[in-house]
Structure formats: structure tokens, C-alpha cells
C-alpha positions as CSV (number, residue, x, y, z in Angstrom):
1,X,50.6,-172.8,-33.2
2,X,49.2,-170.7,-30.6
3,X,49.0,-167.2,-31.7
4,X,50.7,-165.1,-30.2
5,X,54.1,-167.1,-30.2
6,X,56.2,-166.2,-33.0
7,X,58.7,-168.6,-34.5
8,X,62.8,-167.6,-34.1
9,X,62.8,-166.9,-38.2
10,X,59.8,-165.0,-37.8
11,X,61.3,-162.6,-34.9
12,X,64.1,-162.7,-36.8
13,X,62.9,-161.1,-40.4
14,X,60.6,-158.3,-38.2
15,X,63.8,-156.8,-36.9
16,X,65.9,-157.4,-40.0
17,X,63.2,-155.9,-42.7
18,X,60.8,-153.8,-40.6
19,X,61.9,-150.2,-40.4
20,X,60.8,-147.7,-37.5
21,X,59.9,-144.6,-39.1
22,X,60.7,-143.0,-36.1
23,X,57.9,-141.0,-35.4
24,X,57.6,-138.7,-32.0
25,X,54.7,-138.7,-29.3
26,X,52.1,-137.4,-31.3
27,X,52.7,-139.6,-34.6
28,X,54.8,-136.8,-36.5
29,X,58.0,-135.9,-38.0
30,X,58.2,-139.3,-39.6
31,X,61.5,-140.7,-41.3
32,X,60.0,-141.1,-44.9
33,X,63.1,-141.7,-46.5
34,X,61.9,-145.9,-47.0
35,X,58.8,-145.3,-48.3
36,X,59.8,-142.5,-50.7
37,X,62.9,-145.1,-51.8
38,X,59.9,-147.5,-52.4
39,X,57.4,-145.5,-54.4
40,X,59.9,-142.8,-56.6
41,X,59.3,-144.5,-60.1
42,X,55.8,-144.9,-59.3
43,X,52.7,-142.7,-61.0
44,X,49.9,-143.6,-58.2
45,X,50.4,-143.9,-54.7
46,X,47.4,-145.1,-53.1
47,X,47.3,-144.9,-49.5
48,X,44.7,-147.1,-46.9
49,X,42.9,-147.3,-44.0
50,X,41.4,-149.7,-41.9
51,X,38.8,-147.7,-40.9
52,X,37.4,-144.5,-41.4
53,X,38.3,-143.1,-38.0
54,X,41.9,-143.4,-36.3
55,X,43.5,-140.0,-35.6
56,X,46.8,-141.1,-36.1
57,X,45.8,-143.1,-39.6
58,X,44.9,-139.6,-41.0
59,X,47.4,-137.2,-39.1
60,X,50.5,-139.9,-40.3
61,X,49.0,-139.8,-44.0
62,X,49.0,-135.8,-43.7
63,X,52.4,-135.6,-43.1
64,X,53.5,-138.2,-45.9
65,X,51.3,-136.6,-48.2
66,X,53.4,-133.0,-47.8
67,X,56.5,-135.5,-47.9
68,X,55.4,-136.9,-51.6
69,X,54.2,-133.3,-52.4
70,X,57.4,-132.1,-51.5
71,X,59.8,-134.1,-52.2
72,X,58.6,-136.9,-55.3
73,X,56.2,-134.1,-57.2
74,X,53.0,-135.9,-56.9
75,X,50.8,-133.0,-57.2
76,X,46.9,-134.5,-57.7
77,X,45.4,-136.1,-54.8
78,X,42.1,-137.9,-55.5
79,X,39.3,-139.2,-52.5
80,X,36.8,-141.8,-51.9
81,X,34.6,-138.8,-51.8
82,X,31.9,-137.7,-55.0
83,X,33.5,-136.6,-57.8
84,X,31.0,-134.1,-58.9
85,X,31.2,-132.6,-55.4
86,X,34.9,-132.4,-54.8
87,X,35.0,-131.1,-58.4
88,X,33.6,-128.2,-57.2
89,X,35.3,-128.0,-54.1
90,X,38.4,-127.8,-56.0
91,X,37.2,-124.9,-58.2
92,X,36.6,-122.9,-55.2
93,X,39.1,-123.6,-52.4
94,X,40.9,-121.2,-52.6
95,X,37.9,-118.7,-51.1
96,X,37.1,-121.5,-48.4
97,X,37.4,-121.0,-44.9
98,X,39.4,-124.0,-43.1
99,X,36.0,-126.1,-41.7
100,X,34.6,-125.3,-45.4
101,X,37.1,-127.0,-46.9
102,X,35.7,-130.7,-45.6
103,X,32.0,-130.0,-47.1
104,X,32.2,-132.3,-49.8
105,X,33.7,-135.5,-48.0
106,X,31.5,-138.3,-46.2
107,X,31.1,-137.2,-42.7
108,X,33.6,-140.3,-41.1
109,X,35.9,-137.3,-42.6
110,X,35.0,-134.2,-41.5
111,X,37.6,-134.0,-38.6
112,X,40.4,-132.3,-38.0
113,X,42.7,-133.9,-39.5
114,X,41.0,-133.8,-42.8
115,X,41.1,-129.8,-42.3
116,X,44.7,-129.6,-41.8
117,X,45.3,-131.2,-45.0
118,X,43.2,-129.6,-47.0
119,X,44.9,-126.4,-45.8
120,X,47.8,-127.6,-46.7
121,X,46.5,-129.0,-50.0
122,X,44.9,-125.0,-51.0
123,X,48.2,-123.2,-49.4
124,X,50.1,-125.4,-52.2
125,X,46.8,-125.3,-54.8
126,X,47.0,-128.6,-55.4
127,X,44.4,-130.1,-57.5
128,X,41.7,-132.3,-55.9
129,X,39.1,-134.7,-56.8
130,X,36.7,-137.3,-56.0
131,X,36.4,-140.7,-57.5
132,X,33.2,-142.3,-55.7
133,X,30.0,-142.7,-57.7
134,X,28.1,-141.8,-55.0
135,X,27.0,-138.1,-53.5
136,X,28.8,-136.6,-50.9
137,X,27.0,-133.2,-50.4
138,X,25.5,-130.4,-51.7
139,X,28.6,-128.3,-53.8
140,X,27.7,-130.1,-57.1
141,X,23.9,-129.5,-56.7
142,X,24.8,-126.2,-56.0
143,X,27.0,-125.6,-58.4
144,X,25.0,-127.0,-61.5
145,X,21.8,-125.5,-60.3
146,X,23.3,-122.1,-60.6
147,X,24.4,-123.0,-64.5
148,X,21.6,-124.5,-65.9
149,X,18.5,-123.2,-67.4
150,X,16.0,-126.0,-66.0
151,X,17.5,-125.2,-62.8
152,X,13.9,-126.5,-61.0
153,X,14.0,-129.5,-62.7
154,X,17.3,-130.2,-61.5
155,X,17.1,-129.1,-58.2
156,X,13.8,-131.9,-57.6
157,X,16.2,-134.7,-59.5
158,X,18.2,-134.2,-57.1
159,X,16.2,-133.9,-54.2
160,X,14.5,-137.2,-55.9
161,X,17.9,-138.7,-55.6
162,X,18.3,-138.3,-52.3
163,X,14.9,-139.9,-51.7
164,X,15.5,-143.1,-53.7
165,X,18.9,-143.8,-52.3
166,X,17.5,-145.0,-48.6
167,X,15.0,-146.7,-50.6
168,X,17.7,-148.3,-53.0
169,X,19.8,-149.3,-50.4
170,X,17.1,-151.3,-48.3
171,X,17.7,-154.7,-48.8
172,X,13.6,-154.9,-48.1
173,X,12.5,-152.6,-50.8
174,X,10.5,-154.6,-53.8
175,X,11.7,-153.7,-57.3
176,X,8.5,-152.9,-58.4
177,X,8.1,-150.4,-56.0
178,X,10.7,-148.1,-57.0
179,X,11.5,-149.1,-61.0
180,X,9.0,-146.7,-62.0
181,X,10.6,-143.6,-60.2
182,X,14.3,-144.7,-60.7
183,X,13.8,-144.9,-64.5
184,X,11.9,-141.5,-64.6
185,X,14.7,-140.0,-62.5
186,X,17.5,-141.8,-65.3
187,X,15.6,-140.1,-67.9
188,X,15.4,-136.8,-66.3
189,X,19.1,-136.8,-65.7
190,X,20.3,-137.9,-69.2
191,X,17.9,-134.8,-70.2
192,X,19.9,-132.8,-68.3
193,X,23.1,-134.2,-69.6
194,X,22.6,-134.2,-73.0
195,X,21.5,-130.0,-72.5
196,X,25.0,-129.2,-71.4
197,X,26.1,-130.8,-74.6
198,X,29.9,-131.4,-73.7
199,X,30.4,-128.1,-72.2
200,X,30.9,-128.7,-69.2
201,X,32.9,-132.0,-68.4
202,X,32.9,-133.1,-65.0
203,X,29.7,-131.6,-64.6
204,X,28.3,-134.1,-67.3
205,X,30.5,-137.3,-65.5
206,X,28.6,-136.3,-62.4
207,X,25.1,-137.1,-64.2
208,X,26.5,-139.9,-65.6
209,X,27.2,-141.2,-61.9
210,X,24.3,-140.6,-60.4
211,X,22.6,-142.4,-63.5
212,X,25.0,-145.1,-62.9
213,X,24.9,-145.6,-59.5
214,X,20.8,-145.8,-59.9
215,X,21.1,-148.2,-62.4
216,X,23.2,-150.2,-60.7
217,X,21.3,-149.8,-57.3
218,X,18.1,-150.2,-59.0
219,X,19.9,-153.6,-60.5
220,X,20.2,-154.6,-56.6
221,X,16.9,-154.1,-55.5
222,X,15.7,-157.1,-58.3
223,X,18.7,-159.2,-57.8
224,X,20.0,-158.5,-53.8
225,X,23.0,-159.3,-55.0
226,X,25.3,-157.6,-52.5
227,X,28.3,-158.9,-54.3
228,X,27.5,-157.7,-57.8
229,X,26.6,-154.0,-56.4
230,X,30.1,-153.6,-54.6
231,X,31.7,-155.0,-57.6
232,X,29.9,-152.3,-59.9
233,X,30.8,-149.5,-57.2
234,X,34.2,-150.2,-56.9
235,X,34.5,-150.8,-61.0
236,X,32.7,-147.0,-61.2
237,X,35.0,-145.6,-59.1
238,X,38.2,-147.4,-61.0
239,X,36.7,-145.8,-64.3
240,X,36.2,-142.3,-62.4
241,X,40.3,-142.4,-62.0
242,X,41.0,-143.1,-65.1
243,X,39.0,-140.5,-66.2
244,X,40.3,-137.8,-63.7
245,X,44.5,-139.2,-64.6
246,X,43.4,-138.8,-68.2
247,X,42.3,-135.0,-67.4
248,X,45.5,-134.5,-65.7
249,X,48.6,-136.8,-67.9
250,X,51.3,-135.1,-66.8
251,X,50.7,-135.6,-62.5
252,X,51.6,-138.1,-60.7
253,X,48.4,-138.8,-58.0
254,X,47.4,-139.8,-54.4
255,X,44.8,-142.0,-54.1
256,X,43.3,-142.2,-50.6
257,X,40.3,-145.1,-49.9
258,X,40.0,-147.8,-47.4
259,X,42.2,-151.3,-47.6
260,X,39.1,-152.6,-49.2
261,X,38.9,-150.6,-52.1
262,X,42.6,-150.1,-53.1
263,X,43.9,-153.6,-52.4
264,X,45.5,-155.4,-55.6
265,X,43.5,-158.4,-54.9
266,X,40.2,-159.6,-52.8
267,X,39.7,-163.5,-53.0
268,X,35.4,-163.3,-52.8
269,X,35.7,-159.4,-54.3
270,X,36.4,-157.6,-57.1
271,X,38.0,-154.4,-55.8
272,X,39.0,-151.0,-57.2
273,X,42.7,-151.8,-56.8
274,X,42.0,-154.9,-59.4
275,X,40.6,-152.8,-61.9
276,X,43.0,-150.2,-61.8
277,X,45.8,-152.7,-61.8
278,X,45.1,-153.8,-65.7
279,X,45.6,-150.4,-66.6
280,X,48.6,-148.9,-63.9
281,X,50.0,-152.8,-62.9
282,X,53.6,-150.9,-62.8
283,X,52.9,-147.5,-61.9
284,X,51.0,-148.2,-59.1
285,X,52.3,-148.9,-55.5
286,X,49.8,-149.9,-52.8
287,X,50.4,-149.2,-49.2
288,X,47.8,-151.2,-46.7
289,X,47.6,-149.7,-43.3
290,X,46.7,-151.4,-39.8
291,X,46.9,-151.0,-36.1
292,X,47.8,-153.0,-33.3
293,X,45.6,-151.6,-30.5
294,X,43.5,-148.7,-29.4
295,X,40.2,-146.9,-30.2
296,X,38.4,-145.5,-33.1
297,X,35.8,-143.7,-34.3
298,X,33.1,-146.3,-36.5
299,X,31.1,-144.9,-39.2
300,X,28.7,-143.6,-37.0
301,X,30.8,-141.7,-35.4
302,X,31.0,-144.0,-32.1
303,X,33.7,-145.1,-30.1
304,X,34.9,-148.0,-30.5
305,X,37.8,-150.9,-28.9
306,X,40.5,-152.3,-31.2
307,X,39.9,-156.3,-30.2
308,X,42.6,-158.1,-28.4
309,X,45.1,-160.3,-30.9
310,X,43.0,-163.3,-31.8
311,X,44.7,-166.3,-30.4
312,X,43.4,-168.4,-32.7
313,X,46.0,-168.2,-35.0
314,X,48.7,-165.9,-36.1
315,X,47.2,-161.8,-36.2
316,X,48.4,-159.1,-37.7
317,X,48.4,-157.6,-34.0
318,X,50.6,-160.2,-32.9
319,X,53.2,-158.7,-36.1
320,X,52.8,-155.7,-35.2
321,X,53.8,-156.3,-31.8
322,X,56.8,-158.4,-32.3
323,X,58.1,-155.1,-33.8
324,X,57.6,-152.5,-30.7
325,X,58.0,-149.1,-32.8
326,X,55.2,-146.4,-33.1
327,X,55.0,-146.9,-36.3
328,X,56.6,-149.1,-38.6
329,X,57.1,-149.4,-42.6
330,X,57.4,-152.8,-44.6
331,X,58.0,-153.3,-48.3
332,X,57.0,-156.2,-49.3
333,X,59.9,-158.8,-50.4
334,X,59.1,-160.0,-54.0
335,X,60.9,-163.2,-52.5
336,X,59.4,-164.1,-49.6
337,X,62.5,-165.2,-47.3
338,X,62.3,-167.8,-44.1
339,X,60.6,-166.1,-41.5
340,X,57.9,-164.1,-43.6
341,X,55.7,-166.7,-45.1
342,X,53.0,-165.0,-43.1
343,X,52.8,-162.4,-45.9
344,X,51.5,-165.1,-48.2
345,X,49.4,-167.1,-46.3
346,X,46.4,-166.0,-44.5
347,X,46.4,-163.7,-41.4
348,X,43.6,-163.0,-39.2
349,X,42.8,-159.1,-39.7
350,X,40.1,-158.0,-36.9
351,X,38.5,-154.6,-36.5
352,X,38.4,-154.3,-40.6
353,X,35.9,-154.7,-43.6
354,X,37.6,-157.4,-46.2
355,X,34.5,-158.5,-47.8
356,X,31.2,-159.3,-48.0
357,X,31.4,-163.2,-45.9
358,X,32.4,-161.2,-42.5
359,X,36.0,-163.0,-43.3
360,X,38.6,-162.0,-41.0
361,X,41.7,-163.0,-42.6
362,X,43.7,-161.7,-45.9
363,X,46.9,-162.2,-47.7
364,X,48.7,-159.4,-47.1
365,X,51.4,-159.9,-50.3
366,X,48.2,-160.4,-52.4
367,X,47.0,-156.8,-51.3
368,X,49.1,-154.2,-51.0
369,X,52.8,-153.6,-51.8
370,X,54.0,-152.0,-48.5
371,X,52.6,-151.7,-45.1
372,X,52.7,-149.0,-42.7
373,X,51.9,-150.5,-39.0
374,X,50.9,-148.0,-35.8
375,X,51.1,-149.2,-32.7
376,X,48.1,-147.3,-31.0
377,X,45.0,-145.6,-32.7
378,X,42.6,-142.8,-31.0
379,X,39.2,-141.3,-32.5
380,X,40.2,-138.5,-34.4
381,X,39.1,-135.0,-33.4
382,X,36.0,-133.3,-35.2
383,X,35.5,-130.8,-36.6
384,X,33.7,-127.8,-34.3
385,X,31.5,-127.0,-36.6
386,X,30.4,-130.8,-37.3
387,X,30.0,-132.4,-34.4
């Protein structure tokens, strides 16, 4: 089948189960109503992206996160950011200026957008946290270094750290040449832990992130297995959930990550959604989030072209323009009627990371419980003082 010709059953089930969420111009004042039908019983909410740079991904996601705030309680929202630095961000929002209150996400993130919500999140003091095992900033190091006695030793651990992880991460680097240093900085930092001797909690999960993600990075530069040191990342930041809901029993949370990370199920890759699923199976509802055309911003910040719909087979672009709203919400039928096998096969899926073989095509049932579908993407707009 060529793809961009949809079958009559297929035409059909878009315009009988796809639901315009009748948004304006600029992406805003959203119906909500069908998603927050779809995710009311639910504890977790966990919300994706394609990529780390679409304006109206994070503008959209803004607005629904004030809707769930205000309408469905959930009151904790949780980032693919540090833990140990949004920790710390959260202690002291409330004396942060508006471009201050970004610091302690990965720069893809500090944009406008991201500043808007986090005004909104410290107008309505929500809690906040991070669930990434790796750094993002300097608030933690700050923080800790003003708390501890052996505040020198700490400060060069961490400094240290920074050095190790380009040298970690370089699929060139020999083992030998960086065991020695990596298992002198582990030793300095469960020195450190063990001094704060359960005083200080997320300050001691911090430590034990950083000593994970060097062991597990240290692991990679014996093995180069890029398979196993995603799968440990993504298990490290399932367990950092857990731990944060366990801190907090009575919320019910917003987890925000990439597609990758939060979907239910990877067929090469074992995923953060996975792991969290044993736990939350029921209380969980994943939303996957894509685009049929436009630009975006890649992780380097750069410009870059939506592809055309591959016409080598059904796309998710050609779905999403069957529909012709700005944006459109699907909940995935647990009974996959005539016209909507495409949610169980395979779909091509361009422009997106889905694992580790450069595949382009995912099961989209498999994934993620709903789908939210824009039409059009644009860069987002950074943040003036971080261009």
C-alpha cells in the first residue's frame, strides 16, 4: 500500500474516535475535557515528547498541566532533569526570579516555555523534582558544599565528575585509563555519604546517583555496550520515582520525559515506562506525543525540518493528516476496531529517537495509552538570558 492512501475503515475510525481538542492559533485554551475523562482514576500521568524542542509540545503540556493541577489534584510534577539538582531548586523557588527558575534543567529546556510553567508551578507551590541519574547543574553542588564540613573535598569530587563524564561517555576511551580515577571518585563520594549519616535524604540519593551512574558508565567503557548503559539509566531513573512517590504517598504526579523513556514497552529496549509499569501497571496512564510537520529545535539547539511522510509505508504523519485539527487527542481502544489496526502493527515514526538500531517504526498501542497529535511544531523561544 502506498503510504499516504488511507483505506475507507481507516478514514473512517479517525473521524469517529479522534477528538479535536480545539485549540486556537497559538496552541491554547485546549478542550481538556477527553483527556481528563481518560486519566481521572489514575496516580501518574506521564506526559511525552518527540523531541526536546517544539514550542507548541511544551506550551500545550503547560496548559494541561494547570488543567490536571486544577481540576484532577495532581499536585507533584517530576522531570527528566537531576534529582539532586531540582531537589534544590524546589527548596528554594519560591525566592527565584522567573529565568532562575530553569537552572537546574538540561539546556534543550531552558526556554520560555519551561519559565512559564515553572511560574505557574511556584505561584501554586507545587512540589518539584527530578528523576535523572545524571547532573543537570550546579544547585546540588551548591547546596551540599554549603552543608558539609569537607566542603573542599566535595567541591573537587565534583569538579572530578564533571571531568570523567566526557571521558565516560567516549565510546574511544580505554577502561584502563579511567578505572583508577572512577573508583577513587566512588570512594570519595560514599565518604561523603556515609558523613551525612541519614540526615539529609535527598542529599544522600544524589551521591548515590552520581556513584551509580559512574559505576554504570565506568561498566560501559569495558563492555561498550550501548544497550546495557541505557537500560541501567532508564532502570535508575525508574527507581528515583519510586523513591520521590514514596516521599510524597498521598500526590498524585506528572511525569514529564521523552516518548523513549516513558513508553510501556520498547521491542530492542528496556525503558523507564517498563519498569515503572510492574510497580504502577493500573495507576499509570501514558500519553505519547507527535507531530505531523514543522521545525524544531535538536539538542544542540539547531534548527531543524520535520521530514516529509515517508511513503514507504503507512506514517504516523499520514494519521495525523487524515485528521486536519491542530491538535488532536486519541485514547487508545483496548479493542482495536476495523480501521485502527495501525495502532498495533508497526508505524514508521521519523524525526524521533525509539532505540538504539536507528529503527523508525513503533507500535503505538504497545507504548503509550493516549496520543495527543499537533499538526505544526516551531523551535521554542529561549530564554534571554540563555541563549
Amino acid at each position: 500500500m502506498v503510504g499516504q492512501i488511507l483505506t475507507t475503515k481507516q478514514t473512517k475510525f479517525i473521524a469517529d474516535n479522534f477528538i479535536s481538542l480545539q485549540v486556537d492559533e497559538n496552541y491554547q485554551n485546549a478542550n481538556w475535557s477527553p483527556v481528563l475523562k481518560s486519566v481521572q482514576n489514575k496516580r501518574l500521568v506521564l506526559l511525552g515528547e518527540f523531541n526536546h524542542g517544539s514550542k507548541e509540545v511544551f506550551s500545550t503540556r503547560n496548559e494541561l498541566i494547570q488543567v490536571l493541577h486544577k481540576k484532577l489534584g495532581f499536585d507533584l510534577i517530576l522531570f527528566e532533569s537531576g534529582l539532586g539538582e531540582m531537589e534544590v531548586l524546589n527548596l528554594k523557588k519560591s525566592e527565584l526570579e522567573p529565568v532562575e527558575l530553569t537552572t537546574s534543567f538540561f539546556g534543550v529546556w531552558k526556554t520560555m516555555e519551561f519559565e512559564d510553567l515553572m511560574t505557574y508551578i511556584k505561584s501554586q507551590n507545587i512540589p518539584v523534582s527530578g528523576f535523572d541519574v545524571q547532573r543537570s547543574g550546579q544547585m546540588f553542588t551548591n547546596y551540599l558544599s554549603e552543608r558539609i564540613n569537607n566542603k573542599e573535598t566535595f567541591l573537587e569530587a565534583e569538579k572530578k565528575f564533571g571531568s570523567l563524564i566526557s571521558q565516560l561517555s567516549n565510546y574511544r576511551t580505554v577502561y584502563d585509563s579511567v578505572s583508577a580515577p572512577t573508583l577513587q571518585l566512588i570512594d570519595v563520594y560514599e565518604g561523603i555519604e556515609e558523613k551525612l549519616n541519614k540526615q539529609d535524604e535527598f542529599s544522600e540519593r544524589t551521591l548515590s546517583n552520581r556513584i551509580r551512574f559512574l559505576t554504570y558508565m565506568l561498566d560501559f567503557s569495558k563492555t561498550k555496550d550501548w544497550s546495557k548503559r541505557w537500560r541501567e539509566r532508564d532502570l535508575a531513573m525508574a527507581d528515583n520515582i519510586k523513591w520521590i512517590l514514596n516521599r510524597y504517598p498521598n500526590k498524585k504526579a506528572i511525569i514529564i520525559a521523552h516518548n523513549y523513556h516513558i513508553a510501556r514497552y520498547n521491542e530492542k529496549e528496556a525503558v523507564m515506562g517498563e519498569f515503572l509499569k510492574e510497580e504502577f501497571e493500573d495507576e499509570m496512564y501514558v500519553v505519547g506525543v507527535f507531530a505531523g510537520q514543522g521545525s524544531f529545535a535538536d539538542n544542540a539547539g539547531q534548527m531543524r525540518q520535520l521530514s516529509p511522510p515517508d511513503e514507504s509505508g503507512l506514517d504516523i504523519k499520514h494519521i495525523i493528516a487524515a485528521d486536519q485539527s491542530r491538535m488532536t487527542f486519541l485514547n487508545a481502544p483496548k479493542n482495536v476496531p476495523a480501521g485502527a489496526e495501525w495502532l498495533q502493527e508497526p508505524i514508521i515514526a521519523n524525526d524521533t529517537f525509539i532505540d538504539l538500531s536507528n529503527s523508525n517504526k513503533l507500535i503505538l498501542s504497545k507504548c503509550f495509552d493516549g496520543l495527543l497529535l499537533l499538526d505544526t511544531i516551531t523551535p521554542p523561544q529561549k530564554q534571554l538570558d540563555n541563549k
